[in-house]
gemmi code that builds the backbone of each chain (N, CA, C; Angstrom):
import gemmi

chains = {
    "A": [
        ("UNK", (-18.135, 0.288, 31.018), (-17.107, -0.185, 30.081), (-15.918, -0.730, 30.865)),
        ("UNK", (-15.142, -2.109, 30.643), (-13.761, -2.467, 31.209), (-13.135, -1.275, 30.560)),
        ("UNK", (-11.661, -2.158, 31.467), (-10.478, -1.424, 31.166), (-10.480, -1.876, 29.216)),
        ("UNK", (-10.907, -3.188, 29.490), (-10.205, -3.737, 27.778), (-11.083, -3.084, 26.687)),
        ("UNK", (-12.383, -2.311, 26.824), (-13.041, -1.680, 25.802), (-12.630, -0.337, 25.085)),
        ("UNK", (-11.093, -0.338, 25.182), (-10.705, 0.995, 24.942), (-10.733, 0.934, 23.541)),
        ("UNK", (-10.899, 1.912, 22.185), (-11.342, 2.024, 20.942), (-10.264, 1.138, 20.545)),
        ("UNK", (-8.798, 0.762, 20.589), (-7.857, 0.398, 20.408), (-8.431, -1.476, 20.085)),
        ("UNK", (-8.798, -1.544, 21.144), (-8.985, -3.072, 21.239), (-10.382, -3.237, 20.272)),
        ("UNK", (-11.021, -2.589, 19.999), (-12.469, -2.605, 18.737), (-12.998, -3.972, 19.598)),
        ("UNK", (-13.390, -5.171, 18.810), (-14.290, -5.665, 19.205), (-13.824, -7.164, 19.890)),
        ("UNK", (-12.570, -6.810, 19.825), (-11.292, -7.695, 20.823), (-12.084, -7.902, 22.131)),
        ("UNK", (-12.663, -6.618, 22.962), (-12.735, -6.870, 24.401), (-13.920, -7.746, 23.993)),
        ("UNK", (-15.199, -7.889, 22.853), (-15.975, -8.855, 23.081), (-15.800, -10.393, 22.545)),
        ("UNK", (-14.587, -10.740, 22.860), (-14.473, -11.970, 22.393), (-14.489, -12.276, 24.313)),
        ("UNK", (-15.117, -13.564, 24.208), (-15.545, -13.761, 25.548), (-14.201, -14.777, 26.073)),
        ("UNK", (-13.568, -16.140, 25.352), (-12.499, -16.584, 25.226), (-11.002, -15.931, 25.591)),
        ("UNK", (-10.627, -15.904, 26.894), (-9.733, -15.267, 27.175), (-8.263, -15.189, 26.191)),
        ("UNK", (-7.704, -16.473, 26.085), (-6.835, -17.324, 25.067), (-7.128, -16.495, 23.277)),
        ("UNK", (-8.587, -16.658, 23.570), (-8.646, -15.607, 21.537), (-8.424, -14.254, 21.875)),
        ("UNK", (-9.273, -13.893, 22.667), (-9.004, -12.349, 22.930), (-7.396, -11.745, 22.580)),
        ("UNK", (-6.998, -12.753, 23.541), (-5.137, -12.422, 23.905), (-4.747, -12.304, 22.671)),
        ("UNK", (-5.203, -13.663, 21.978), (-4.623, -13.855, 20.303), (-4.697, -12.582, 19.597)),
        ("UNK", (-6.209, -12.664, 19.180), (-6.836, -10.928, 18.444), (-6.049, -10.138, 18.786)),
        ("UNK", (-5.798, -9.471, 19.923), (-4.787, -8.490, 20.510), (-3.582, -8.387, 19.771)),
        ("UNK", (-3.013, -9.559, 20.561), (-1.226, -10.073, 19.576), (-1.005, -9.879, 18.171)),
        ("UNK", (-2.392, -10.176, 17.481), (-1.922, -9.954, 15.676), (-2.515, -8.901, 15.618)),
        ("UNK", (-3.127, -7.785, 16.452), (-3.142, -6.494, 15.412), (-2.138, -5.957, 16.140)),
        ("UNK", (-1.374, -6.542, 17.497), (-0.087, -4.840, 17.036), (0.805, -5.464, 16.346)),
        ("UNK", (0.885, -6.755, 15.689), (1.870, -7.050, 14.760), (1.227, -6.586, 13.431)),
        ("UNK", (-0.203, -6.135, 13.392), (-0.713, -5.582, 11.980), (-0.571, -4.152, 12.130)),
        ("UNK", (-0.337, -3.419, 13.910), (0.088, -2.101, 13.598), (1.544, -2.169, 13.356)),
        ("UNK", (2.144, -2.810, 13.454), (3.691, -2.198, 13.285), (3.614, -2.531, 11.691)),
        ("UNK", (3.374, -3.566, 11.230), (3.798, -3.736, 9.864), (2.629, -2.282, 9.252)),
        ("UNK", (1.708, -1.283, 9.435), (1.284, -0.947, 8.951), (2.063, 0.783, 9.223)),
        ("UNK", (2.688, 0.519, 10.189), (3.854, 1.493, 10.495), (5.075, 1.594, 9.404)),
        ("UNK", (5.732, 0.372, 9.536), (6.284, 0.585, 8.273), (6.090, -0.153, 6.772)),
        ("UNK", (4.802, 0.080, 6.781), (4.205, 1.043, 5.496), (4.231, 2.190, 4.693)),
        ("UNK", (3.695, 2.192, 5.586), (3.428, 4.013, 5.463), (4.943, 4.626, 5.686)),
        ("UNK", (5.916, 4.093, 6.796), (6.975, 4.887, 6.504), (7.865, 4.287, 4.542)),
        ("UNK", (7.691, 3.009, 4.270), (8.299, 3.098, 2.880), (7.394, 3.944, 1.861)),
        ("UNK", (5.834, 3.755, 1.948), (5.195, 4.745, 1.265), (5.937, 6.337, 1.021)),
        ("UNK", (6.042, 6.802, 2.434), (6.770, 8.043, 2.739), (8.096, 8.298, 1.942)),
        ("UNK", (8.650, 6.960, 1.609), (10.013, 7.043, 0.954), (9.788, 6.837, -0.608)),
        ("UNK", (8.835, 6.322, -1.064), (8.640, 6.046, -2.119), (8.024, 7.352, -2.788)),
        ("UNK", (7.194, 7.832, -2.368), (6.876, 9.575, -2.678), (7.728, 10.597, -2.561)),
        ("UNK", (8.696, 10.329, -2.063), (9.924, 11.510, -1.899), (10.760, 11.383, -3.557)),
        ("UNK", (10.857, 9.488, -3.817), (11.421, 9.324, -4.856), (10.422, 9.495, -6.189)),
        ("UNK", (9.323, 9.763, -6.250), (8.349, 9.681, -7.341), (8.419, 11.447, -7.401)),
        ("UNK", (8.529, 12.278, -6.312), (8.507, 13.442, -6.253), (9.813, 13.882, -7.382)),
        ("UNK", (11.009, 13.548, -7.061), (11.969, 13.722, -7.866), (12.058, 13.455, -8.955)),
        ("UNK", (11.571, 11.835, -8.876), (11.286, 11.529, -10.591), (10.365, 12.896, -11.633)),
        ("UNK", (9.049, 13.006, -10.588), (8.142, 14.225, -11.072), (8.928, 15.432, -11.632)),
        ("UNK", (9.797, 15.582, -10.443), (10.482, 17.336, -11.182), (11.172, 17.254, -12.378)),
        ("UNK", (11.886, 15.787, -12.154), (12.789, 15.647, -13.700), (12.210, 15.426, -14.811)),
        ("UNK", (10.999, 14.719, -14.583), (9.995, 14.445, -15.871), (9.986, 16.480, -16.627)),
        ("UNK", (9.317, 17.216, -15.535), (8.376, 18.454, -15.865), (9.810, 19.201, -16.608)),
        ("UNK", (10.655, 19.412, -16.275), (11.968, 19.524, -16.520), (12.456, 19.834, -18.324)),
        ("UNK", (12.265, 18.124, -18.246), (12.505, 17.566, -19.507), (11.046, 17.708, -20.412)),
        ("UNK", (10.364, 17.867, -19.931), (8.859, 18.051, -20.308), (8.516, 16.416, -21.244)),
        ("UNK", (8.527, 15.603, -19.985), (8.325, 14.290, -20.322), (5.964, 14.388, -19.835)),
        ("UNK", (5.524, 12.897, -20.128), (4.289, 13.002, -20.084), (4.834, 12.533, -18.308)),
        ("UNK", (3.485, 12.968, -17.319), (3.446, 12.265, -16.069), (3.260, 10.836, -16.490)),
        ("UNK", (2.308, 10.172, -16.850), (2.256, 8.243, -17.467), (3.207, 8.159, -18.323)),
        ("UNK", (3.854, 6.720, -17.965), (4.409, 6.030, -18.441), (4.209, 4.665, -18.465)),
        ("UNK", (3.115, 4.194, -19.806), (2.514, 3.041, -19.930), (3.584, 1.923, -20.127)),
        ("UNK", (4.796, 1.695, -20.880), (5.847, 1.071, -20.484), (6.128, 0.475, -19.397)),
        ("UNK", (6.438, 1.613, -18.304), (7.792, 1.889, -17.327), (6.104, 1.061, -16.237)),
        ("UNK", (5.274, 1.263, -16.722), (3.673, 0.682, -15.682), (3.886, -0.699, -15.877)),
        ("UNK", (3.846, -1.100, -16.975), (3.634, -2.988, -17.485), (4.448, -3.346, -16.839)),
        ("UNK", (5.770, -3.389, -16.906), (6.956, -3.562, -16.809), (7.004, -3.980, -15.177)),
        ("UNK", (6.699, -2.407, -14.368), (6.362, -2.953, -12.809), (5.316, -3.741, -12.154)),
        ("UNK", (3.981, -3.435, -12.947), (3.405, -4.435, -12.791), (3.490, -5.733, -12.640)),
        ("UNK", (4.479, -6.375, -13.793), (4.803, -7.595, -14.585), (5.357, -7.965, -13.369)),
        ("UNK", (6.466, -7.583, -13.154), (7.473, -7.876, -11.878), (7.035, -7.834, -10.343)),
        ("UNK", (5.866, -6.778, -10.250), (5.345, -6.901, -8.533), (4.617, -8.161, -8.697)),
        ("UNK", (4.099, -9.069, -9.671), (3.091, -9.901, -9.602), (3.464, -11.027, -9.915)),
        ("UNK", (4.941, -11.169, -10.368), (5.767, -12.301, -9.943), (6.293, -12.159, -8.570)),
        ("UNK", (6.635, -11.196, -7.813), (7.213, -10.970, -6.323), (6.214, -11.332, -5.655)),
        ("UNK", (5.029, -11.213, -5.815), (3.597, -11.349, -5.194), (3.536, -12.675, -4.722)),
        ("UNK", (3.191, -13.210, -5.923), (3.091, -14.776, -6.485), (4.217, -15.437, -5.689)),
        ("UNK", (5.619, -14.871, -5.035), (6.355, -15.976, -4.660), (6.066, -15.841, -3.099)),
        ("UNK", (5.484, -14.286, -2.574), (5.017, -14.396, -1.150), (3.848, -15.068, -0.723)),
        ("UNK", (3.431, -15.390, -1.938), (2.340, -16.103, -1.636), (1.009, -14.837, -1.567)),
        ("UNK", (0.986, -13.865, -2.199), (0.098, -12.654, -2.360), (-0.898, -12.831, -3.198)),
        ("UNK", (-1.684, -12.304, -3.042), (-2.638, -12.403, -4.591), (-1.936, -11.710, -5.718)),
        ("UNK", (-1.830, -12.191, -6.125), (-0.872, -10.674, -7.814), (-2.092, -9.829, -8.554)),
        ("UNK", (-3.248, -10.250, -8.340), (-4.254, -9.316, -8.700), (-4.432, -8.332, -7.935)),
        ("UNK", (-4.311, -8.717, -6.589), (-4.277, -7.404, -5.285), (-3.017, -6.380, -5.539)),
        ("UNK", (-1.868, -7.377, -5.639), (-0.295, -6.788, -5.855), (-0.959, -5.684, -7.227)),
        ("UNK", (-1.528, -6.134, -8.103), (-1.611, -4.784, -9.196), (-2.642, -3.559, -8.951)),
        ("UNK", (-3.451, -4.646, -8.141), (-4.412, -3.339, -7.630), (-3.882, -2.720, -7.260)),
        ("UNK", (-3.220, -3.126, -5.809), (-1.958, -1.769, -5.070), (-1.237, -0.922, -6.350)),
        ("UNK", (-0.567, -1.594, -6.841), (-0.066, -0.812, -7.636), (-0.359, -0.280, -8.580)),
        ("UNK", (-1.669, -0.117, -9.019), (-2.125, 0.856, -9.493), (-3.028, 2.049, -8.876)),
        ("UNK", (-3.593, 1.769, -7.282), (-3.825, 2.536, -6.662), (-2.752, 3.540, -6.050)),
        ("UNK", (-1.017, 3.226, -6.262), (-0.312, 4.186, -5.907), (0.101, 4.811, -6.916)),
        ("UNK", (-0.088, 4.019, -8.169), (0.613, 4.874, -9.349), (-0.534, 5.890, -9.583)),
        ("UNK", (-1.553, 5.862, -9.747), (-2.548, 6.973, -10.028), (-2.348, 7.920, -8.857)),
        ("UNK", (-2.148, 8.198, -7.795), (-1.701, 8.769, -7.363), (-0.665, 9.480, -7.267)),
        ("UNK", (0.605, 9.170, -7.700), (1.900, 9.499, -8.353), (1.805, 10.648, -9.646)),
        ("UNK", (0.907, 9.834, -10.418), (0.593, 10.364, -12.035), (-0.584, 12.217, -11.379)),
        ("UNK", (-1.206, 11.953, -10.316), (-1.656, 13.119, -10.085), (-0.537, 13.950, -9.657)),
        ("UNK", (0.420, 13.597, -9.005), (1.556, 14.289, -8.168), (2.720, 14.929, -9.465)),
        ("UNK", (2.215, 14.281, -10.898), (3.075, 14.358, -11.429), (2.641, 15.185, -12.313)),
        ("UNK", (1.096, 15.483, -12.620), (0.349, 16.722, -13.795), (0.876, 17.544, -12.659)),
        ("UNK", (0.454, 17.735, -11.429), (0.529, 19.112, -10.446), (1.605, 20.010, -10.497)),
        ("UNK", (2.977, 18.943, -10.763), (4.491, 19.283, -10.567), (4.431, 20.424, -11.608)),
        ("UNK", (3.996, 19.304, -13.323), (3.881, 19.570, -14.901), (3.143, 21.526, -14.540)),
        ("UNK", (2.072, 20.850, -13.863), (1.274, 22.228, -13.809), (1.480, 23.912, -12.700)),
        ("UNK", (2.852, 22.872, -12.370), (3.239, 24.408, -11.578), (2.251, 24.426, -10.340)),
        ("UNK", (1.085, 23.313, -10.138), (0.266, 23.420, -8.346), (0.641, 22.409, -7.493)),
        ("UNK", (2.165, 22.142, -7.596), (2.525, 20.952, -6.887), (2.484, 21.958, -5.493)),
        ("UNK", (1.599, 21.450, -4.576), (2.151, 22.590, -2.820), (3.367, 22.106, -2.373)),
        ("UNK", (3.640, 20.385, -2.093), (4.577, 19.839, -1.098), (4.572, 18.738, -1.664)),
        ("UNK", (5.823, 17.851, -1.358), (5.786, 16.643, -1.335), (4.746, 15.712, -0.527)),
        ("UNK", (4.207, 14.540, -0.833), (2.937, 14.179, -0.644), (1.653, 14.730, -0.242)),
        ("UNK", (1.829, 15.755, -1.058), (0.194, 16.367, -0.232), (-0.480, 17.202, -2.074)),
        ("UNK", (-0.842, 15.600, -2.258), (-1.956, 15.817, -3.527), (-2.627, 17.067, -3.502)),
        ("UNK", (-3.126, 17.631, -4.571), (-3.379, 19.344, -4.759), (-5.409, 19.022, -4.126)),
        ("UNK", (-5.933, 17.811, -4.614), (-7.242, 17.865, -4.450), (-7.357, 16.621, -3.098)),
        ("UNK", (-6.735, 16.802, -2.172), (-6.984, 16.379, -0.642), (-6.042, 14.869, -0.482)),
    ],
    "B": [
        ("UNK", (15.597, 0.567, -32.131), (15.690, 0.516, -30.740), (16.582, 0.502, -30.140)),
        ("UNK", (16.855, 1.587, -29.024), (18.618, 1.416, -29.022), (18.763, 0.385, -27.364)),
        ("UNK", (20.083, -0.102, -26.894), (20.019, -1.084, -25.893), (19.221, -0.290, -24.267)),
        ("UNK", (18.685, 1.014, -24.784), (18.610, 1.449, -23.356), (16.995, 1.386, -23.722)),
        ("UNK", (16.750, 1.357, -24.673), (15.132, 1.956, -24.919), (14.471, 0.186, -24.488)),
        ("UNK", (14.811, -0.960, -23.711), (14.100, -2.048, -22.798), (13.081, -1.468, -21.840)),
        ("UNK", (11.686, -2.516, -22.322), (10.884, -1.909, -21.826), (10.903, -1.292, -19.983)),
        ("UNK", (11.815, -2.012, -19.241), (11.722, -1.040, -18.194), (12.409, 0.019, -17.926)),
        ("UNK", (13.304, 0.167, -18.885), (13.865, 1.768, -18.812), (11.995, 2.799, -19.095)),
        ("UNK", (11.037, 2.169, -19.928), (10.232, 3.397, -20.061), (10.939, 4.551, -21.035)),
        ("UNK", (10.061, 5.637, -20.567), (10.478, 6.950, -21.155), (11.950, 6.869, -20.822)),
        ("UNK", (12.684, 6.807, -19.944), (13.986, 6.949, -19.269), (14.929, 7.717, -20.505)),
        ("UNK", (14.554, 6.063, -21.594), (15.164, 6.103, -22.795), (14.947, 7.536, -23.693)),
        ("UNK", (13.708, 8.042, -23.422), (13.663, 9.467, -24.069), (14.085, 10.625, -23.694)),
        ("UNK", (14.737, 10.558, -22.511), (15.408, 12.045, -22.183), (16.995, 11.691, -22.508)),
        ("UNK", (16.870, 13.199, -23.461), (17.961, 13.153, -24.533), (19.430, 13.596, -23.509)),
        ("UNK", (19.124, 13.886, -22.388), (20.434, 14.726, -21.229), (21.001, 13.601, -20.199)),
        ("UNK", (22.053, 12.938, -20.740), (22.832, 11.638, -20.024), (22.296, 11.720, -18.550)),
        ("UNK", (22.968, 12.668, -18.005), (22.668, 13.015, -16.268), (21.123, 12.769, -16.272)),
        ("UNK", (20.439, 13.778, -16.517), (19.167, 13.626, -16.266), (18.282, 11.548, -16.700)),
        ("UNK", (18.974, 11.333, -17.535), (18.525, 10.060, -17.776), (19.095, 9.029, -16.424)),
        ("UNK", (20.230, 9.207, -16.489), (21.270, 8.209, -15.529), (19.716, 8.137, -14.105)),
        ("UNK", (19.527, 9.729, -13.579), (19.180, 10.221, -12.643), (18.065, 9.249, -12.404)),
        ("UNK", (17.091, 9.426, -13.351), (15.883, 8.646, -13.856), (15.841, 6.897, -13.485)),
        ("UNK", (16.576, 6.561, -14.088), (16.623, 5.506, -13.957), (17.320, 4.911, -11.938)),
        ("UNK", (18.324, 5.754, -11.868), (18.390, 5.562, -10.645), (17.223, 5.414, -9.609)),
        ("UNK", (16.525, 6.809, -9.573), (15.264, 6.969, -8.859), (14.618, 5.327, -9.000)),
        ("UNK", (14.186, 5.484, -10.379), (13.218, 3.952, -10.411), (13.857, 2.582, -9.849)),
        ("UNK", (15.462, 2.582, -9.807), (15.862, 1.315, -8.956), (15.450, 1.286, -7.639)),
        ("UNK", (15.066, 2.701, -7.073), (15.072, 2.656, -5.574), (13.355, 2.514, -5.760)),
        ("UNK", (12.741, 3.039, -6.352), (11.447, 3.024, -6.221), (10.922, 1.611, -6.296)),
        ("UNK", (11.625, 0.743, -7.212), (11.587, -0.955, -7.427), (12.099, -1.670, -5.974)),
        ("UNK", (13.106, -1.610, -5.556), (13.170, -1.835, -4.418), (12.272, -1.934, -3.288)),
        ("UNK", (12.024, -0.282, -2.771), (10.882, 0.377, -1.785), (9.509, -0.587, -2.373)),
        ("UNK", (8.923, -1.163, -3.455), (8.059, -1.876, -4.053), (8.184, -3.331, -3.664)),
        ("UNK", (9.204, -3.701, -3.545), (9.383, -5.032, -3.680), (9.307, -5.294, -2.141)),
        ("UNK", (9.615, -4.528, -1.123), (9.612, -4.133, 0.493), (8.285, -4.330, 0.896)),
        ("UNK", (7.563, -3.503, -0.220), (6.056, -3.159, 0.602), (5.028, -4.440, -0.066)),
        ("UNK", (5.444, -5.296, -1.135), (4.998, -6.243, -1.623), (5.213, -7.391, -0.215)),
        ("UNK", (6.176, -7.438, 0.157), (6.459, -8.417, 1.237), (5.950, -8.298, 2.641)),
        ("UNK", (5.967, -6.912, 2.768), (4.924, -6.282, 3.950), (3.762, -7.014, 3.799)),
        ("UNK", (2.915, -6.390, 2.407), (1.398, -6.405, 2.689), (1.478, -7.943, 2.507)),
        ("UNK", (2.399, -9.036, 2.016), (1.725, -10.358, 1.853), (2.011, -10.668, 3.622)),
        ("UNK", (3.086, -9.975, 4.399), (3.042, -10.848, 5.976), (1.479, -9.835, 6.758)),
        ("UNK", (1.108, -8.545, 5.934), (0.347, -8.471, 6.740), (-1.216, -9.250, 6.577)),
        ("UNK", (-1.221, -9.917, 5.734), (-2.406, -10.616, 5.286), (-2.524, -11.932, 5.804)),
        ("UNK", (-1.038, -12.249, 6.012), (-0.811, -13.554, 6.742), (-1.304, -13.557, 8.005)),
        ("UNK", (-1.015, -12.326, 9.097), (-2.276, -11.830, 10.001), (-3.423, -11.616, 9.770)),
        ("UNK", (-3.891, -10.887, 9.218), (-5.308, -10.646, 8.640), (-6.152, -12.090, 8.682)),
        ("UNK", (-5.157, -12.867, 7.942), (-5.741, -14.440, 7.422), (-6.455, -14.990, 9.196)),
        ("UNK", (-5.731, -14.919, 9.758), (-5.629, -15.230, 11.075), (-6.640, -14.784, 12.100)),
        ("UNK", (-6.679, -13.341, 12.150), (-8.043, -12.796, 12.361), (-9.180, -12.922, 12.137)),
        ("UNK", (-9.371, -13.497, 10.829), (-10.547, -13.564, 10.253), (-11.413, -15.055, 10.733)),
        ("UNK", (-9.878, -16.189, 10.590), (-10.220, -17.448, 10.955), (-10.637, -17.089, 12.734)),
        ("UNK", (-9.770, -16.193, 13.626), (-10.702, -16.062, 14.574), (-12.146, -15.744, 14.833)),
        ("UNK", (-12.321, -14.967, 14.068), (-13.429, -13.867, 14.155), (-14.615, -15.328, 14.127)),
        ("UNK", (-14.400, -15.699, 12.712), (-14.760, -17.120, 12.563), (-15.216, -17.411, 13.452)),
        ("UNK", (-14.015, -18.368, 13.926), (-14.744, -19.142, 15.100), (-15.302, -19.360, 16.333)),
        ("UNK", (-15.724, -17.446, 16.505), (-16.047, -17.101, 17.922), (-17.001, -15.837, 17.099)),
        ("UNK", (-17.289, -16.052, 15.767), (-19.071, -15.451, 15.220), (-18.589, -14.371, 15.381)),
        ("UNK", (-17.742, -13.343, 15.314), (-17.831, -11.888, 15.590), (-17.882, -11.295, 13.526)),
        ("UNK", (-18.507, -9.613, 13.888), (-18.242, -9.478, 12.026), (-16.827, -8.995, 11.564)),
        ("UNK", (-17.341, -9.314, 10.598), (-15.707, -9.304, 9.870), (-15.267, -7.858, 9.593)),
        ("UNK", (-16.305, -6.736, 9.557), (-15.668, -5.458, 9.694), (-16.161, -4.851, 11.248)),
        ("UNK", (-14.514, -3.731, 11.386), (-14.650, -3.539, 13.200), (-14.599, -2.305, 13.230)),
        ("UNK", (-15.694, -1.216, 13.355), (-15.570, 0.288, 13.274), (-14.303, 0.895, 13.988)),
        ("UNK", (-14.906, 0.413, 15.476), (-13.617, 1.354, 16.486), (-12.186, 1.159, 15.900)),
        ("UNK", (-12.362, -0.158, 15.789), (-10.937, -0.684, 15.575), (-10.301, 0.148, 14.165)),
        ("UNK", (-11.266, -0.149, 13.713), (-10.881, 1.129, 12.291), (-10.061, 2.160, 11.875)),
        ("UNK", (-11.006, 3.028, 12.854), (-11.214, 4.308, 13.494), (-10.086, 4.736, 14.110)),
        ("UNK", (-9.512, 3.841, 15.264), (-8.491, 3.835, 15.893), (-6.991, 3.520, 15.007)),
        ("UNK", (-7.677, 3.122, 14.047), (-5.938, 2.387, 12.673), (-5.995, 4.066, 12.203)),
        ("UNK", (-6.941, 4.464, 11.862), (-7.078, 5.485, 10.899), (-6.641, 6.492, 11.348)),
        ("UNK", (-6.827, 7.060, 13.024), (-5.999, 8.103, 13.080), (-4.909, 7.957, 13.585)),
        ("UNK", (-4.217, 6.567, 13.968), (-2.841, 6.434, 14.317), (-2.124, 6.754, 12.937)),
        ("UNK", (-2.844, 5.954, 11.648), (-1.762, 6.069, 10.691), (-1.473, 7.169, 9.876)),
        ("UNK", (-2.368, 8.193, 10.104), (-2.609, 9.721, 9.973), (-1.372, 10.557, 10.580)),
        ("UNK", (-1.609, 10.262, 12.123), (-0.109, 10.888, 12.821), (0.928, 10.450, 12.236)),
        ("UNK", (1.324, 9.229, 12.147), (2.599, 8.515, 11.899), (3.194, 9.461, 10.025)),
        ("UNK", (1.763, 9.095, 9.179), (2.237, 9.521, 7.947), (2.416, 11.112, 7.917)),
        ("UNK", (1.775, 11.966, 8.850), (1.924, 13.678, 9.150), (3.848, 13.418, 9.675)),
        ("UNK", (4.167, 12.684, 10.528), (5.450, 12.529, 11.229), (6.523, 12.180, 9.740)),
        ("UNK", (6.022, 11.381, 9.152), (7.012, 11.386, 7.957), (6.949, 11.945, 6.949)),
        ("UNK", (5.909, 13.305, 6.858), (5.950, 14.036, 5.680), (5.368, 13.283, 4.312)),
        ("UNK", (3.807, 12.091, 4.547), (3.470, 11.882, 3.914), (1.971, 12.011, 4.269)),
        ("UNK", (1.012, 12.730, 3.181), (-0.034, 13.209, 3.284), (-0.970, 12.202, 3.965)),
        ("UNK", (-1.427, 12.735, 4.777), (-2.280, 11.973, 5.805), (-3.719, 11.163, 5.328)),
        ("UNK", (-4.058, 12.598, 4.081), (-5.644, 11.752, 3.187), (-5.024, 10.804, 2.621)),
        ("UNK", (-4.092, 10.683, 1.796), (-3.551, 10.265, 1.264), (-3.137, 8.201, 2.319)),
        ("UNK", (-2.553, 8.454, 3.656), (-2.416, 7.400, 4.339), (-4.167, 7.150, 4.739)),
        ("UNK", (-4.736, 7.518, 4.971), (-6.364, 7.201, 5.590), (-6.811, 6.393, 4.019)),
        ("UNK", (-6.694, 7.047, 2.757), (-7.249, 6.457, 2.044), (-6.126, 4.543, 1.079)),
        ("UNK", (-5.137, 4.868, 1.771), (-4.349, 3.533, 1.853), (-4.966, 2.425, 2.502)),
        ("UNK", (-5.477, 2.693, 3.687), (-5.794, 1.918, 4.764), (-7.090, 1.426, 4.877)),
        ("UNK", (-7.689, 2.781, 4.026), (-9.639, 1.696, 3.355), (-9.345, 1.352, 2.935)),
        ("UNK", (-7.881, 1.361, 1.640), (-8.029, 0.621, 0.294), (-7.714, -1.164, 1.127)),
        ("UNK", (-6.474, -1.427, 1.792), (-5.889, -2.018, 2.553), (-7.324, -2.921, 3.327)),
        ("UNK", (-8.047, -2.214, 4.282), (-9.265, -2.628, 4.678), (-9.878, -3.560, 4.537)),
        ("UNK", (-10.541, -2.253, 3.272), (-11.393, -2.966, 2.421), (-11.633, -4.573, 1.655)),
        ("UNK", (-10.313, -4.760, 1.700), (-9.852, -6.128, 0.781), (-9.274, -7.155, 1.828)),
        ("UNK", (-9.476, -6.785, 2.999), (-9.659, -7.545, 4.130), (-10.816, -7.990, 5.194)),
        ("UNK", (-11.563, -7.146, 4.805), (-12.853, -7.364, 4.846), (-13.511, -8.374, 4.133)),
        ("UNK", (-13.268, -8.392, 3.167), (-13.745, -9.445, 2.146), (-12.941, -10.530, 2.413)),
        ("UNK", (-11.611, -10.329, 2.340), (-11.332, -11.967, 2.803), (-11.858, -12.401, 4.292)),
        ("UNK", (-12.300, -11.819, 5.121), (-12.982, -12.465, 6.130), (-14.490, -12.664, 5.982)),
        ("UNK", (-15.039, -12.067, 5.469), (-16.567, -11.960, 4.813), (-16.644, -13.749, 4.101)),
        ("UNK", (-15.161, -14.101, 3.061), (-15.045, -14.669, 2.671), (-14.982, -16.235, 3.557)),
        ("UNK", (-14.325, -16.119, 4.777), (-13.789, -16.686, 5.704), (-15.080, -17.053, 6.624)),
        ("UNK", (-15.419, -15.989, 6.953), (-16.992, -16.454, 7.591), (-18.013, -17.661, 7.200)),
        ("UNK", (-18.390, -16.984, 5.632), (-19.268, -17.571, 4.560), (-18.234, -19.228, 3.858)),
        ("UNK", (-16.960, -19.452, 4.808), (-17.113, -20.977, 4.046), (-15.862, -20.476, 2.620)),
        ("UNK", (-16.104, -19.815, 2.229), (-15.915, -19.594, 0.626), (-14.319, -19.274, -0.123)),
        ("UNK", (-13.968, -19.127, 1.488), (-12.048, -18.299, 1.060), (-11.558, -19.851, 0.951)),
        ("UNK", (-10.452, -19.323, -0.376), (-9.810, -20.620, -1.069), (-8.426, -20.949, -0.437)),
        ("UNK", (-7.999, -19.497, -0.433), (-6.505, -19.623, 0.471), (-5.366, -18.448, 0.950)),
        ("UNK", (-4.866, -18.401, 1.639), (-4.446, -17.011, 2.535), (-3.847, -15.477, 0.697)),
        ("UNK", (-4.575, -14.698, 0.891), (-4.388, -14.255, -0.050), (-5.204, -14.102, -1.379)),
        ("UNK", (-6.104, -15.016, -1.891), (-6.731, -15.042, -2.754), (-8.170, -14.626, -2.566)),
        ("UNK", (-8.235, -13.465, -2.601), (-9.649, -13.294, -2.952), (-10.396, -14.115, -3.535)),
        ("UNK", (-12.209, -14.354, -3.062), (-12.801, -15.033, -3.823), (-12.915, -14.222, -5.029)),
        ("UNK", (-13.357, -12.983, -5.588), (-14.141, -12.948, -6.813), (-12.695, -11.689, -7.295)),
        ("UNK", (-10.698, -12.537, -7.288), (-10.560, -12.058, -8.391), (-8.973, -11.760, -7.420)),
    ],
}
model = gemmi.Model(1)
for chain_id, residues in chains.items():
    chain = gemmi.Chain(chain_id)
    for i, (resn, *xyz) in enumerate(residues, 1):
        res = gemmi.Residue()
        res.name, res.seqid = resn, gemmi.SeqId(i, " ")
        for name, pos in zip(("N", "CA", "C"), xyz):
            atom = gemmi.Atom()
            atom.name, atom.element = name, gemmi.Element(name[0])
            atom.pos, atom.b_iso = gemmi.Position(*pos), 0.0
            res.add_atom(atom)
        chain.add_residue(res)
    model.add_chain(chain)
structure = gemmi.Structure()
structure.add_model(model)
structure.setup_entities()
């Protein structure tokens, strides 16, 4: 194995093209950092859904809110649309984090919330 | 309907305790925000992705890369354990994330991708 076959570089070291290789390289640590802070706004965005959660259980509101859903939807998929995103992806995302949220938010309701981001079923 | 009950207040409008409402709605400005952040993220990180794929392209490699994977998956594991956001939780971001990059290079390979962002089937 080279030096360049380290798991990091995946299938980078077999690009035979010195010039692409380099390239490949260059855009994934610009796809790790942007995936760095990701996950760190993710991190911030669950701290704030966490709070929202306690105040819902509180008030003994439902975890969904089909409204307060359209509404963001509506708006990530015009923001989408002006980055030039897919807005069908933009809702996918956002409904792959809101169902997640809405679990964070029966758990709270149900008294098995353990921690902030750490869903009760893994 | 009173001026607060607009559909993106949501429930907001139903908790009858000023503070607790004010609170509510606050949270969701920041959560709209943190949204509108990570909307702009994932469209620059696709703008890479896009890029990759057109490499991969044109030097025949496949469009999904295990190690390379593998290696995203447990960096973004540490990083999300470091910010107190559940780690299954970041691993299963990053198939979702993946996954739909995969296909646009699958797409990219096969001729068939229409334009940075748009999935073929949707």
């Amino acid at each position: 194995m080279s030096e360049e076959s380290a798991p990091e570089a995946g299938e980078a070291a077999a690009v035979s093209d010195r010039a692409a290789r380099e390239r490949l390289l260059y855009l994934r640590s610009s796809i790790d950092n942007l995936d760095a802070a990701l996950v760190h706004l993710l991190a911030e965005r669950f701290k704030c859904t966490q709070q929202v959660g306690e105040l819902k259980a509180r008030h003994s509101l439902p975890p969904a809110d089909p409204a307060r859903e359209a509404a963001q939807i509506e708006r990530l998929r015009t923001l989408a649309a002006d980055a030039r995103l897919d807005p069908a992806f933009a809702e996918k995302f956002l409904n792959f984090i809101i169902s997640e949220v809405v679990r964070h938010h029966r758990a709270i309701a149900e008294g098995t919330h353990e921690a902030p981001g750490t869903p009760t079923d893994g």
